[in-house]
Backbone as numpy.savetxt, mean C-alpha at the origin, in Angstrom:
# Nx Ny Nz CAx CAy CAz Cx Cy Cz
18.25 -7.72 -6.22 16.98 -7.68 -5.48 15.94 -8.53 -6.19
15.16 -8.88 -5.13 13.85 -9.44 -6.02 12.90 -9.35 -6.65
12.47 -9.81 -7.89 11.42 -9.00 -8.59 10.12 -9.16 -7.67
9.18 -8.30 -7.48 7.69 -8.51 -6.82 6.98 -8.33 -7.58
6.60 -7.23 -8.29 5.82 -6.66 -9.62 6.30 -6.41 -10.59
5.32 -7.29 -12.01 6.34 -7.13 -13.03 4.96 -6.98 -14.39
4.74 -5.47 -14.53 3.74 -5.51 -15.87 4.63 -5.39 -17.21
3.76 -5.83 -18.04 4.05 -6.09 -19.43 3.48 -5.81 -20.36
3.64 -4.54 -20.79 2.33 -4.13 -22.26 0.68 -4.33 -21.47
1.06 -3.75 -20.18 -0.61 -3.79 -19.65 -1.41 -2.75 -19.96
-2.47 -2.65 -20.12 -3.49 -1.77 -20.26 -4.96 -1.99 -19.75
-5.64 -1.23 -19.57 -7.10 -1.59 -18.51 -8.10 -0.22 -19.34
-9.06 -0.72 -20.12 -10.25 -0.15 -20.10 -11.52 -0.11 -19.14
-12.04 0.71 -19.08 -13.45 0.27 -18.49 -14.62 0.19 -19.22
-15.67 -0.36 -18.79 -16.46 -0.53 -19.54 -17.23 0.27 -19.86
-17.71 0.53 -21.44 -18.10 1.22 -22.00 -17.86 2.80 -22.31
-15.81 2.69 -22.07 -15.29 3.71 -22.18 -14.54 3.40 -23.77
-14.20 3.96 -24.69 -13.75 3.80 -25.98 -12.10 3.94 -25.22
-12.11 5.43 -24.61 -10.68 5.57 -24.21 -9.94 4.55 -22.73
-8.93 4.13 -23.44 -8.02 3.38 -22.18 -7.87 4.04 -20.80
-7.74 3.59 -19.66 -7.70 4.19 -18.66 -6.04 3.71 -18.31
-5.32 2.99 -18.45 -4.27 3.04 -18.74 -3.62 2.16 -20.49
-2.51 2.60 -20.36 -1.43 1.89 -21.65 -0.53 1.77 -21.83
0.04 0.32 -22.83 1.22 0.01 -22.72 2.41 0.21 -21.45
1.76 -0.29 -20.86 2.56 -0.09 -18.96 3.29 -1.27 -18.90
4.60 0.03 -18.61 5.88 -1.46 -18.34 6.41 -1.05 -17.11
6.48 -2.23 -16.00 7.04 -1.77 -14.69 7.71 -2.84 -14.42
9.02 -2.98 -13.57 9.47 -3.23 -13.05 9.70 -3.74 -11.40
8.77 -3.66 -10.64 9.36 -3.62 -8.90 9.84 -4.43 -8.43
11.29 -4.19 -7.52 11.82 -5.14 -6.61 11.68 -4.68 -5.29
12.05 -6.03 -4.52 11.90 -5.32 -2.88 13.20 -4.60 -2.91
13.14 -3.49 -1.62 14.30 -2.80 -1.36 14.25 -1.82 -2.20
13.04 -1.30 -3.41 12.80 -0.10 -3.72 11.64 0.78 -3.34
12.05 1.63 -3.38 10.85 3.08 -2.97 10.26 3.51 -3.80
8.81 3.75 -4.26 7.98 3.83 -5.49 7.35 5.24 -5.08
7.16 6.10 -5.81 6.87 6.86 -6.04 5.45 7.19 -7.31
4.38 7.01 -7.56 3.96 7.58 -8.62 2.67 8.58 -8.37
3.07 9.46 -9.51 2.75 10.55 -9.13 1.68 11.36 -10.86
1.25 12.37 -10.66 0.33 12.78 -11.83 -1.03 13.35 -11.02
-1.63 13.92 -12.21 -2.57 14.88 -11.89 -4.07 13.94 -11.84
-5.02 14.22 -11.06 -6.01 13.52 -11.04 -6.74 12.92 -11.85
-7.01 11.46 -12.14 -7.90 11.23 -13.27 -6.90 10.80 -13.95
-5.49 10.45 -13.72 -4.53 10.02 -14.73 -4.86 8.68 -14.71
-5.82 7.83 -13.86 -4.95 6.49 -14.21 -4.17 5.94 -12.86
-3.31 6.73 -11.79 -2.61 6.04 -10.94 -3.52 5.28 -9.82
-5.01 5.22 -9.25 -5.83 4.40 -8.47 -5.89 3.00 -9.16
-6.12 3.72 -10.86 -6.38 2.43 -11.27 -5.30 1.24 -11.26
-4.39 1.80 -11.44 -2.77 1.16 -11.82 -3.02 0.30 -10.59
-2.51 1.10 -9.87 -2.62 0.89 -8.11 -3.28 -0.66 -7.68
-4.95 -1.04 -8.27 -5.64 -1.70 -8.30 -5.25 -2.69 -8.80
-4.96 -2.53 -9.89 -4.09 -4.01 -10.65 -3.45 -4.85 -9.85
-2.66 -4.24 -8.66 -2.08 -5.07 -8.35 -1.92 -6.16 -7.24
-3.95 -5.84 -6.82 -4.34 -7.09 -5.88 -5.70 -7.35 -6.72
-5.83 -8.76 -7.44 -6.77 -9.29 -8.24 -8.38 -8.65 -7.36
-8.28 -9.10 -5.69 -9.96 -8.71 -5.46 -10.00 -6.99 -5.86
-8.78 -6.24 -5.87 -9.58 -4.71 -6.23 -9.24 -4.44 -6.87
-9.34 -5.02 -7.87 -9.35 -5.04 -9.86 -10.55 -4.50 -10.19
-10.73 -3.03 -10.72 -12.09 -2.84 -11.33 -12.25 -3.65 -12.37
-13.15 -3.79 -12.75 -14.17 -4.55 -14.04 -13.74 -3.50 -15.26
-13.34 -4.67 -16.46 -12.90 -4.07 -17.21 -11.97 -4.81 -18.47
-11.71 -4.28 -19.27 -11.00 -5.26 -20.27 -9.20 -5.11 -20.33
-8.95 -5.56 -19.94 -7.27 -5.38 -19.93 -6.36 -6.05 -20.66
-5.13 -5.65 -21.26 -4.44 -6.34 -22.18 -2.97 -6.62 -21.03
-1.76 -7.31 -22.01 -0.82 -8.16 -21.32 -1.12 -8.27 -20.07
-0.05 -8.48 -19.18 -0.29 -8.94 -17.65 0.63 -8.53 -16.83
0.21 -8.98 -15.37 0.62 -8.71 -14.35 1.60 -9.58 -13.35
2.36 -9.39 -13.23 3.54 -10.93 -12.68 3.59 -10.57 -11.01
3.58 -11.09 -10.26 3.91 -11.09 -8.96 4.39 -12.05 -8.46
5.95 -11.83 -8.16 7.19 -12.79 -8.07 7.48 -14.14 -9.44
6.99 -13.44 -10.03 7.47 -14.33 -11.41 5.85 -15.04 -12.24
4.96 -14.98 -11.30 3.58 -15.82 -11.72 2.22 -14.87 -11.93
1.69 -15.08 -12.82 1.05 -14.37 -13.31 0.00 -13.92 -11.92
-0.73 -12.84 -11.67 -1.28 -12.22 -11.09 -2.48 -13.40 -10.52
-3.04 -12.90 -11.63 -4.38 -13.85 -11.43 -4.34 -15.59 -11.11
-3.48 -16.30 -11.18 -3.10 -17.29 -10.98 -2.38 -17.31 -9.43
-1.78 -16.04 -8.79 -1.86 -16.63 -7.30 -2.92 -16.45 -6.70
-3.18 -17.64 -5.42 -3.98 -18.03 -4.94 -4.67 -16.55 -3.98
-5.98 -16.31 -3.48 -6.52 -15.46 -2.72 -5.74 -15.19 -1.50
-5.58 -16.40 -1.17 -4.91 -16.76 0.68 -3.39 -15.76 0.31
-2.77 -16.38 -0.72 -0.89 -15.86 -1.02 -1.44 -14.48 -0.81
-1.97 -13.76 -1.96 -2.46 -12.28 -2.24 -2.72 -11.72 -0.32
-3.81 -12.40 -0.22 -4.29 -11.45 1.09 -3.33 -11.40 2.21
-2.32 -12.55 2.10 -1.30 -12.46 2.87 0.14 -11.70 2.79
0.24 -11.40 1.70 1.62 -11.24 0.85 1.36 -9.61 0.45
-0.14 -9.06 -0.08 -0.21 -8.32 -0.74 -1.03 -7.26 -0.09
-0.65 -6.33 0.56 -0.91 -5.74 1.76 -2.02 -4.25 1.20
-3.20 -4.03 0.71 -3.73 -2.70 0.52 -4.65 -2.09 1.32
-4.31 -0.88 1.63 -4.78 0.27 2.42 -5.77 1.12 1.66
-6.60 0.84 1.62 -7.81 1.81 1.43 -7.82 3.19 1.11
-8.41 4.32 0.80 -8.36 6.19 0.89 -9.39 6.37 2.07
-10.71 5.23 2.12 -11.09 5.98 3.21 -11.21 4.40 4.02
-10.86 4.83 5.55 -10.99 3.57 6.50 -12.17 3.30 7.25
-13.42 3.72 6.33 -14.98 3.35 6.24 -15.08 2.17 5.11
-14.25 1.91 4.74 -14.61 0.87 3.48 -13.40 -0.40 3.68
-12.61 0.21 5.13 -11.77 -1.48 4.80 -12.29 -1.71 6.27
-12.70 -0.78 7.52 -12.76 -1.30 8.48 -13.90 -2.48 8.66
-13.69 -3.87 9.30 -15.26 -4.34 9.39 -15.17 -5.00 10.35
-14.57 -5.01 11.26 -15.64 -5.20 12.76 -15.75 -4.03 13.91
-16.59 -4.21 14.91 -16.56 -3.42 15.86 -15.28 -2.47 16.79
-14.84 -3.81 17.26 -13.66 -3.39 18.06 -12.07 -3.39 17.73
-11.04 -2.50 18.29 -10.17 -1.91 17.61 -9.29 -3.47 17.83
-9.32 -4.33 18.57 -8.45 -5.28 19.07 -8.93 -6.62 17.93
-10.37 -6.32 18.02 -10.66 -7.48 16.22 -10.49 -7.15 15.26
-10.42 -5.67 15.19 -10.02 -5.44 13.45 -8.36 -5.65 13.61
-7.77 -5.77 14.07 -5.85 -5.80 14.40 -6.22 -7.98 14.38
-7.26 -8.51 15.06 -6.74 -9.98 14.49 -7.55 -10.39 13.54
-8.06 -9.73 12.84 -9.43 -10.02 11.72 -8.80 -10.79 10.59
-7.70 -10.11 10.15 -7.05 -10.67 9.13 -6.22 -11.74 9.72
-5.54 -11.83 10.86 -5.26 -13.40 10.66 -5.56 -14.44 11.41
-6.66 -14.38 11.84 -8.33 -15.17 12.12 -8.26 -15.38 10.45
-8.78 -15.16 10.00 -8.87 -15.12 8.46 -8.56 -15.78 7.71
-7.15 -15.62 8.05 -5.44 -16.56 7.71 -5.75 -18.06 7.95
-6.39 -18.17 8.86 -6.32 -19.17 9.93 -4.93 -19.84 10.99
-4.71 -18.56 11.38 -3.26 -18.26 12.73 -3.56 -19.25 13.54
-2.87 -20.17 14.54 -3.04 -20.22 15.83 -3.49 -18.80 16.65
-4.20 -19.50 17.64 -4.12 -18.32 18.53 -2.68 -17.73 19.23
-2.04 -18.24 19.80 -0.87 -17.79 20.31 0.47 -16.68 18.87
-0.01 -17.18 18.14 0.52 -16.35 16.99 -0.60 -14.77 16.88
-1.73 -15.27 16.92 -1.97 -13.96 16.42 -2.11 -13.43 17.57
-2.14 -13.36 18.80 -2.00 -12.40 20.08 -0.57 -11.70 20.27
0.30 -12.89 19.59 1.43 -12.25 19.92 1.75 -11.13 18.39
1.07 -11.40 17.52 1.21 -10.19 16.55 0.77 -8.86 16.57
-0.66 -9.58 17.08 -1.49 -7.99 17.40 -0.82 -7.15 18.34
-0.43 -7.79 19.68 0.64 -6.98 20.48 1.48 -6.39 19.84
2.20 -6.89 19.53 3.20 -6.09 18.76 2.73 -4.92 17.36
1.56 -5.38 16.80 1.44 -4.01 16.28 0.57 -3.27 16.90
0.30 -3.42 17.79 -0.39 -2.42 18.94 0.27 -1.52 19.80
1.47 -2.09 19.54 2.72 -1.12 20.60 3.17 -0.40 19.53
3.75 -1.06 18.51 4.48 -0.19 17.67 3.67 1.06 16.83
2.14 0.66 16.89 1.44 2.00 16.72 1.07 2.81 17.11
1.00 2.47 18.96 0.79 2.98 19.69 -0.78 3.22 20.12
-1.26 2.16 19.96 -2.64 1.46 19.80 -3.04 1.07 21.23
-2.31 1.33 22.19 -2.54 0.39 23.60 -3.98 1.42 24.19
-3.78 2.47 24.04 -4.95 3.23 25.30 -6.00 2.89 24.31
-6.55 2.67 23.21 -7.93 2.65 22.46 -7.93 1.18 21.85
-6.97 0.74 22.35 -7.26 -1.06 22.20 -8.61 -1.51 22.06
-9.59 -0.99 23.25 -10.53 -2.16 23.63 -12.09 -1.10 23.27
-11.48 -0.40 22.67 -12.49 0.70 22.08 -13.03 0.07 20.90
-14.56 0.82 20.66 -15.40 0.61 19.57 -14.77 1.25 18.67
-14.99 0.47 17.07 -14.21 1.65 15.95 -15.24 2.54 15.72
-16.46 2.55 16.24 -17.10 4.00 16.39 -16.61 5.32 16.74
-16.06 4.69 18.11 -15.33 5.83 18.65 -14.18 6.52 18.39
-13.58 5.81 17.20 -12.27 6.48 16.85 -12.17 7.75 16.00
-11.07 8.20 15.85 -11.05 9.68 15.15 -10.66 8.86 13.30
-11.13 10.23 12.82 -10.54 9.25 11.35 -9.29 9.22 11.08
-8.11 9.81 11.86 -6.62 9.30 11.84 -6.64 8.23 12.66
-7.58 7.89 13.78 -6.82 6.59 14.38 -7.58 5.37 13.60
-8.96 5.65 12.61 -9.40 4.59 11.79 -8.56 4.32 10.88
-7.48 5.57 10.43 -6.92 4.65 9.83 -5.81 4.54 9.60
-5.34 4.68 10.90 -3.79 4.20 11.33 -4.22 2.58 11.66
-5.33 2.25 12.43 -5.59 1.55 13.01 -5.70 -0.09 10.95
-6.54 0.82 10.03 -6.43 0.10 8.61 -5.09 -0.02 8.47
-4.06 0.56 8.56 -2.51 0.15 8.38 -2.47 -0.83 9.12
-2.52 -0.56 10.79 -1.91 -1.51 11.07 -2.64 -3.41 11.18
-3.50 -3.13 11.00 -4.23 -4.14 10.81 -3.81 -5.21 9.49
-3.25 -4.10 8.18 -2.73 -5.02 7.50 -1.44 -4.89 7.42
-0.52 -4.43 8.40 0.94 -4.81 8.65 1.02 -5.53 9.85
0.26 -6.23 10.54 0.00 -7.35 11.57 0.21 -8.45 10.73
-0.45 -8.71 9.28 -0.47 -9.55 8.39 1.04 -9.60 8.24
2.12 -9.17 8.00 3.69 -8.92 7.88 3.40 -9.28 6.39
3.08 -8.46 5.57 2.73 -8.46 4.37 3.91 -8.15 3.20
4.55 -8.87 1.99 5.89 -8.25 1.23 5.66 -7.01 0.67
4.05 -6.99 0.37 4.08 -5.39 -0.08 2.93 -4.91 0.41
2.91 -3.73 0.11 2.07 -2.65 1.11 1.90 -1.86 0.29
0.72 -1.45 -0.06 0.39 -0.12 -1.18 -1.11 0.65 -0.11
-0.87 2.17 -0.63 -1.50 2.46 -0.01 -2.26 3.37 -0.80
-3.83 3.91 -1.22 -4.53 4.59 -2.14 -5.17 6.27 -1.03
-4.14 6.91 -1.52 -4.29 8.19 -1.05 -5.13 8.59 0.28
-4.13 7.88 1.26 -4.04 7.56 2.88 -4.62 9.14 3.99
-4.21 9.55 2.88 -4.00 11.08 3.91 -5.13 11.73 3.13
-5.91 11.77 2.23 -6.53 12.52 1.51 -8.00 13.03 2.39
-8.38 11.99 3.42 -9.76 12.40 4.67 -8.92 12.83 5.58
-7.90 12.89 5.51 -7.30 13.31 7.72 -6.90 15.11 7.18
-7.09 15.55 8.58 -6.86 16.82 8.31 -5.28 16.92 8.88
-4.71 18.57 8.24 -3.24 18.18 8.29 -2.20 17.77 9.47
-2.66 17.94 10.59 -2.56 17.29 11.47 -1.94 15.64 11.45
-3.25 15.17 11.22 -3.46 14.07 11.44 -2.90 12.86 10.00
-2.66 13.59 8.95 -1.89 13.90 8.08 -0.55 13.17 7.76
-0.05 14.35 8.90 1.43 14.51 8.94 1.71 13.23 9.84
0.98 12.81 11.22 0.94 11.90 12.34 1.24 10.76 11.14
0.68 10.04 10.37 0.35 9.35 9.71 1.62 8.90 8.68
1.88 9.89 7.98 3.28 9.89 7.41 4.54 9.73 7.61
4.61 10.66 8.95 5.75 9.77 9.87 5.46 8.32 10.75
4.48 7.99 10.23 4.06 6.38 11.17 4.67 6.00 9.69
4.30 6.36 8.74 5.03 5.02 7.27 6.91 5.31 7.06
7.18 6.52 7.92 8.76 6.16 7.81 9.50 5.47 9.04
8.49 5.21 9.75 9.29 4.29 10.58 8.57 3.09 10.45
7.51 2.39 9.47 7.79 1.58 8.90 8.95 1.13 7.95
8.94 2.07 7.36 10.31 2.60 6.30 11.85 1.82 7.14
11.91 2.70 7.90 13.11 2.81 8.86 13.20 1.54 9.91
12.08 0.68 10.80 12.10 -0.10 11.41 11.57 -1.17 11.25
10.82 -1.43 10.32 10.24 -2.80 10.22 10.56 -3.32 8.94
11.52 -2.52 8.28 12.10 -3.16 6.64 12.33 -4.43 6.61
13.27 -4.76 7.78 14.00 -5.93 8.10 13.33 -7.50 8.41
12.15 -7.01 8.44 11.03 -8.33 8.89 9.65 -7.91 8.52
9.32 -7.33 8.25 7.72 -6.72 7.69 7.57 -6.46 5.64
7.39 -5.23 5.83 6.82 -5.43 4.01 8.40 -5.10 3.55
8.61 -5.45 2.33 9.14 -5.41 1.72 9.36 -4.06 0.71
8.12 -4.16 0.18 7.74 -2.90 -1.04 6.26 -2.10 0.13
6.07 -0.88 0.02 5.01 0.07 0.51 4.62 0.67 -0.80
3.43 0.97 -0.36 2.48 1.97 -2.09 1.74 2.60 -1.05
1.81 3.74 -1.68 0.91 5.31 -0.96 0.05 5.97 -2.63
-0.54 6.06 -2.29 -1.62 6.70 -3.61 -1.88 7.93 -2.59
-1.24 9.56 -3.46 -1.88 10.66 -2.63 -2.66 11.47 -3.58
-2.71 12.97 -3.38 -3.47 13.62 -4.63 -2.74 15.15 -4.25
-1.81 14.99 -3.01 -0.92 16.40 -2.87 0.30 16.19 -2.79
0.82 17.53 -3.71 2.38 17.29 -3.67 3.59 17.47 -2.35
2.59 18.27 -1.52 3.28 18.19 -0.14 3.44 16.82 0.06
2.79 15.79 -0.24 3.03 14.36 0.54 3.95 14.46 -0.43
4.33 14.29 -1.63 5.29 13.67 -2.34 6.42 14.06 -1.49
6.58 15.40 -1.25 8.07 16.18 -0.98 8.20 15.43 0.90
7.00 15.35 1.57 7.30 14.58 2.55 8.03 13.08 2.76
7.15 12.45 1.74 8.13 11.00 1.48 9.03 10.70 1.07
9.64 12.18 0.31 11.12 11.58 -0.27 12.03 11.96 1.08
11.72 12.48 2.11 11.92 12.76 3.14 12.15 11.85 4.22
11.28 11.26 4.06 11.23 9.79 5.06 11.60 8.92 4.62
11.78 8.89 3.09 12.07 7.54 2.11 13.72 7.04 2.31
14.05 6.06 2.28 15.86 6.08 1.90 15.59 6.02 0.65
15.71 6.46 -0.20 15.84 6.21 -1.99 14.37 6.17 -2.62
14.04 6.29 -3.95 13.02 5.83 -4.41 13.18 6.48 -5.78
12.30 5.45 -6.42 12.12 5.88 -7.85 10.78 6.53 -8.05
10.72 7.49 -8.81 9.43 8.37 -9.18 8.79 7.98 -10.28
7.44 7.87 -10.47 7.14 7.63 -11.48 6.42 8.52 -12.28
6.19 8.79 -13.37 5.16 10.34 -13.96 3.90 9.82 -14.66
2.56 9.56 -14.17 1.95 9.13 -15.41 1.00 9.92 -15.57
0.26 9.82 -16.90 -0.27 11.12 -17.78 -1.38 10.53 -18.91
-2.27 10.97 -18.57 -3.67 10.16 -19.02 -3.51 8.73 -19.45
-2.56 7.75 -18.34 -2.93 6.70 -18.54 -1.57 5.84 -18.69
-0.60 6.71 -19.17 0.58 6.26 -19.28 1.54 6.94 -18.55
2.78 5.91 -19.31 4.22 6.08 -17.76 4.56 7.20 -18.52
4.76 8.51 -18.34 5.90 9.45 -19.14 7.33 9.62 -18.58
7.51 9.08 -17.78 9.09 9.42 -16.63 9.07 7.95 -15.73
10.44 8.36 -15.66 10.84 7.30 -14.74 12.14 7.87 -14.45
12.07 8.21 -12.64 13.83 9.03 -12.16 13.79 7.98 -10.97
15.11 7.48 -11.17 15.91 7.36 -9.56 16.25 8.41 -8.73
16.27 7.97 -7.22 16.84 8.96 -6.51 17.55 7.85 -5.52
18.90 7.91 -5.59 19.54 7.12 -4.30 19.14 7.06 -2.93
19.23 6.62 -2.12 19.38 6.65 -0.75 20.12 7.66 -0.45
19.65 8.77 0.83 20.66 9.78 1.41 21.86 8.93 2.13
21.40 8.13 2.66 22.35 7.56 3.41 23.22 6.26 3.13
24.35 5.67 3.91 24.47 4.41 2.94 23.78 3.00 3.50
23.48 3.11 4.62 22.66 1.61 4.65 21.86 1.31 3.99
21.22 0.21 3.54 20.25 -0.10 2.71 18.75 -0.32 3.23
17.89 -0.42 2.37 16.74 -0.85 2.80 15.57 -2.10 2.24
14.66 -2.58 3.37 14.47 -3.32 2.57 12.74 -3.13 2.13
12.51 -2.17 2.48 10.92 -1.73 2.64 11.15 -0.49 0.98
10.06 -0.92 0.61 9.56 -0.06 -0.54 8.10 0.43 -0.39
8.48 1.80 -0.82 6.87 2.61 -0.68 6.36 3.47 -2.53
5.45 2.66 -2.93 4.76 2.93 -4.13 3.97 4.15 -3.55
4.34 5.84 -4.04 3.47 6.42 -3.44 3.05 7.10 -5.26
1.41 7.15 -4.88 0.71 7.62 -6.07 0.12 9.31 -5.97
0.65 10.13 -6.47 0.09 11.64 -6.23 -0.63 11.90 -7.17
C-alpha cells in the first residue's frame, strides 16, 4: 500500500506553554488503512489531527516532520493539500461559507478552478449519494445541524479527496442525528473506497463512536495517545475478506 502520512520524531508546543502538546510521534499511514485514535480529552489528538493539513496547523514550535506521500508537509503546494487533503471541521459553523446548500457542494471546486461541466456533474453526484436533493436549493440558514454538516462532508468529498479526516463530527448533533451521520461515513467506507478518499480521520470525544466505527470499519488500526504521546498501537483485520481502499483516522 501507499504511504500518505508519514511523522518522524514530531512534536508541537504551543506558545508559551513549557509543556509539549505532543512527542516524539512516529506514524506511519497508508491508503487502504482504517485509523483509529483515541484518548481522553486534552491528550493532544485535535492537535495531532491538525498537523496534518499545513492551513490548520496551530501556531507553535514543532520538532521533526511531517511527510505526505513522501514530501515534506509544508512543501506541498496549497492547491495539492486543499485538493488531496480532505478536513471536516467539529462544528459546521466554522467550515460552512456560503449561503446556499448547492454553492457550498461547488465552492470548493470553483476554487479548484473545475470546468463547469465537471463540477455540476460532481455536485450531482454528491447530492444523490447524500441524499441532498430535497434541500438542494435551500439557505444554509435553514438547515438542521446534522444536515450542516453532512452537507461539510459532503462538500469536501465532492473534492474526491485521498484523505479525509474528520475533528469530532458528531460531538454538536444530538444522538439521532449522530448515528444518521456515522452510517453516512460507512458507506463512504463501503462505496466510494474505490474512487473517492483513500484514508478517512474522525476526531470524536465518545467511546460509543469508537465501538460504532469498528463496526462500519473493514479493519483498522487503533491508536492510544496520552498527554501527548502514542502509548499503543493494535491492528484489527478486516471482518471480511475483500479489501478496502478508504481509511478512517478516528480520534476519541
Amino acid at each position: 500500500m501507499n504511504e500518505l502520512f508519514r511523522l518522524s520524531g514530531f512534536g508541537f508546543t504551543y506558545p508559551q506553554q513549557r509543556r509539549p502538546a505532543l512527542t516524539g510521534v512516529d506514524l506511519t499511514i497508508r491508503s487502504g488503512e482504517f485509523w483509529v485514535l483515541c484518548g481522553p480529552s486534552g491528550c493532544g489528538k485535535s492537535t495531532l489531527l491538525r498537523q496534518l493539513k499545513t492551513v490548520l496547523t496551530p501556531h507553535g514550535v514543532t520538532e521533526g516532520e511531517v511527510y505526505f506521500q513522501g514530501t515534506p508537509l509544508r512543501d506541498v503546494p496549497l492547491r495539492q493539500q486543499a485538493a488531496d487533503i480532505g478536513f471536516v471541521l467539529q462544528s459546521p459553523e466554522h467550515q460552512v461559507v456560503t449561503d446556499k446548500v448547492w454553492h457550498e457542494l461547488a465552492f470548493g471546486l470553483e476554487s479548484l478552478g473545475c470546468d463547469t461541466p465537471s463540477i455540476r456533474r460532481r455536485v450531482a453526484e454528491m447530492a444523490s449519494f447524500f441524499g441532498i436533493q430535497d434541500w438542494f436549493h435551500k439557505s444554509v440558514d435553514e438547515l438542521s445541524g446534522g444536515q450542516k454538516q453532512l452537507l461539510s462532508l459532503a462538500s469536501v468529498m465532492v473534492m474526491q479527496p485521498k484523505v479525509l479526516i474528520l475533528d469530532e463530527p458528531t460531538s454538536q448533533l444530538d444522538p439521532i442525528a449522530a448515528a444518521d451521520f456515522l452510517q453516512t461515513l460507512g458507506r463512504i467506507n463501503r462505496e466510494l473506497e474505490a474512487e473517492q478518499a483513500e484514508t478517512l480521520g474522525i476526531s470524536a470525544a465518545e467511546w460509543e463512536l469508537l465501538r460504532t466505527m469498528r463496526q462500519l470499519s473493514s479493519g483498522h488500526v487503533t491508536v492510544t495517545v496520552k498527554k501527548g504521546e502514542i502509548k499503543a498501537i493494535r491492528t484489527q483485520e478486516p471482518p471480511r475478506a475483500e479489501t478496502t481502499s478508504a481509511a478512517v483516522a478516528a480520534a476519541l
